[in-house]
N, C-alpha and C positions, 0 to 999 in steps of 0.2 A: 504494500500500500504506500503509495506516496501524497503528498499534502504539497500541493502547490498556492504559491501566493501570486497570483497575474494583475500587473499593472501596467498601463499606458500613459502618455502623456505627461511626462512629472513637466517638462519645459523649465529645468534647472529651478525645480522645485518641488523637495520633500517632504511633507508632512512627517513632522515626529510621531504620531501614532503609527506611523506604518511600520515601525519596527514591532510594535505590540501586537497588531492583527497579523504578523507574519512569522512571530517567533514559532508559532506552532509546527510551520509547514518544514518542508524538506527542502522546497526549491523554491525559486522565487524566478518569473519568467518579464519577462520587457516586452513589451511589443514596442517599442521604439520611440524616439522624440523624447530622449534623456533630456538632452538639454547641456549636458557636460559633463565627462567620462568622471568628475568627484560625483556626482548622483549616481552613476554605474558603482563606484568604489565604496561609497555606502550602505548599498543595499547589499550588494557583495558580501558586505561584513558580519550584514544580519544572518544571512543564506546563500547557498554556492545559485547563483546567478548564469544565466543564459537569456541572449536578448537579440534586437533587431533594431540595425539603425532606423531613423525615422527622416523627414523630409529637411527637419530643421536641425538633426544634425550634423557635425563639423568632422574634421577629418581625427581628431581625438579619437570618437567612437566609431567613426569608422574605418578604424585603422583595428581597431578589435573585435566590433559586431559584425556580422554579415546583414543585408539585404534580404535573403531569407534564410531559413533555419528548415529542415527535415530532418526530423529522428525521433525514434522509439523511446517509450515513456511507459515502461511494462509491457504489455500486448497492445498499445495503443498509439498508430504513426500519426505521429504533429507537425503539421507544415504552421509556419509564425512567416510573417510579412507585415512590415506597417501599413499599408497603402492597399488594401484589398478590396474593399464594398463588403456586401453581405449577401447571404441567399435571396434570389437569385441573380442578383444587381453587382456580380464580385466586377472588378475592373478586367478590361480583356486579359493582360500580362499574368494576372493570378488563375483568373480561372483556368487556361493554360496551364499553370502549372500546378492546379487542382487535379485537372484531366491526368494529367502526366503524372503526379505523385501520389495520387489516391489516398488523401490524409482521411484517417477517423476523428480530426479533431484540427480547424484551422481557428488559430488566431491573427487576431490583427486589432491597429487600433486606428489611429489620424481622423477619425471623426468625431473622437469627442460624444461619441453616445454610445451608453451599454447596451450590449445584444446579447442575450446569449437564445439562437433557437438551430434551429434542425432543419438541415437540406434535405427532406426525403429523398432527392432526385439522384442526388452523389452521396448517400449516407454517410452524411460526415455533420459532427455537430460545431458549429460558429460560436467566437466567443469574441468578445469585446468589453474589453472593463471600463470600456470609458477613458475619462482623464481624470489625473491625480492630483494633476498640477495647479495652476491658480490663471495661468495664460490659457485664454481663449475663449471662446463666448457661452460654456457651459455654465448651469448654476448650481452645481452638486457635484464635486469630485467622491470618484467610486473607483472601486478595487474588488476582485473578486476573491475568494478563494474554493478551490474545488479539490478533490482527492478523484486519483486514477489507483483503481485497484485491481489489479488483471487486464481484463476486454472494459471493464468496466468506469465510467465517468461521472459520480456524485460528489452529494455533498453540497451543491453548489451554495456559497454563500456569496451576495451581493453587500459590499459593505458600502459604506458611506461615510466622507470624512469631514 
C-alpha cells in the first residue's frame, strides 16, 4: 500500500500545513508549476518526491523534472504531465501519449481546478489537485491525497488549504 500526497501549482509558494497533510503519505507527486527548485527541495524533505515541470517553470526545475513522467506505482501505470485537459477534452500532444502509454491513472495540473473523475473510454482515472499556490485566479487552494494498493486506487481525500 502506498499513500500519496498530489499537488499542483505551488507558483513558488508553500503553505506550511502541507507538511502536516502529507507526513502520513509515502510519496508526495508534482504535477508541475513549482515555481523554484527551493519549493521542489522542500517538499522533498517532507517525502521522497517525483514531479513535472510546469509552463512557468525555469531551467532550475527543468534541468531535474521531466515534461512527463510514466511509471509503475504497484500494479498501477501513471502517466503525470502538466498541461493535459481532462476526459475527454485532454490537449492533442497528451492524449497521444495516453493512446500510446495506456496509463490507469493520468495526472496533471495548469488549470487550476480539481478533477478527479473517470474516462470510461480509455479506463484510466484523471486526477487534478488543483493549485496550492496563492498565484492565479482560483479561490481555494487544494491538495489531494489518495492510496494505490495493488490494481487498486482509494482513499481519495480532497483537502483544502
Amino acid at each position: 500500500m502506498t499513500r500519496i500526497g498530489l499537488i499542483s501549482d505551488t507558483h513558488n509558494y508553500l503553505d506550511k500545513a502541507v507538511a502536516d497533510h502529507f507526513k502520513a503519505c509515502d510519496l508526495i507527486w508534482h504535477a508541475g508549476d513549482f515555481g523554484s527548485i527551493a519549493i521542489a527541495n522542500e517538499l522533498n524533505a517532507i517525502r521522497p518526491l517525483s514531479g513535472v515541470y510546469g509552463n512557468i517553470d525555469g531551467a532550475d526545475i527543468r534541468s531535474v523534472y521531466p515534461e512527463q513522467l510514466v511509471f509503475m506505482c504497484e500494479e498501477v501505470k501513471v502517466m503525470m504531465r502538466h498541461i493535459g485537459g481532462y476526459p475527454p477534452k485532454y490537449n492533442p500532444e497528451t492524449k497521444k501519449e495516453i493512446l500510446l502509454h495506456r496509463p490507469q491513472l493520468f495526472i496533471s495540473g495548469h488549470s487550476h481546478i480539481l478533477k478527479v473523475m473517470y474516462d470510461d473510454k480509455l479506463s484510466c482515472l484523471h486526477m487534478n489537485p488543483g493549485a496550492a499556490g496563492k498565484q492565479g485566479w482560483h479561490k481555494v487552494r487544494t491538495l489531494i491525497r489518495f492510496t494505490i494498493d495493488g490494481k487498486d486506487m482509494k482513499d481519495c481525500e480532497v483537502i483544502e488549504l
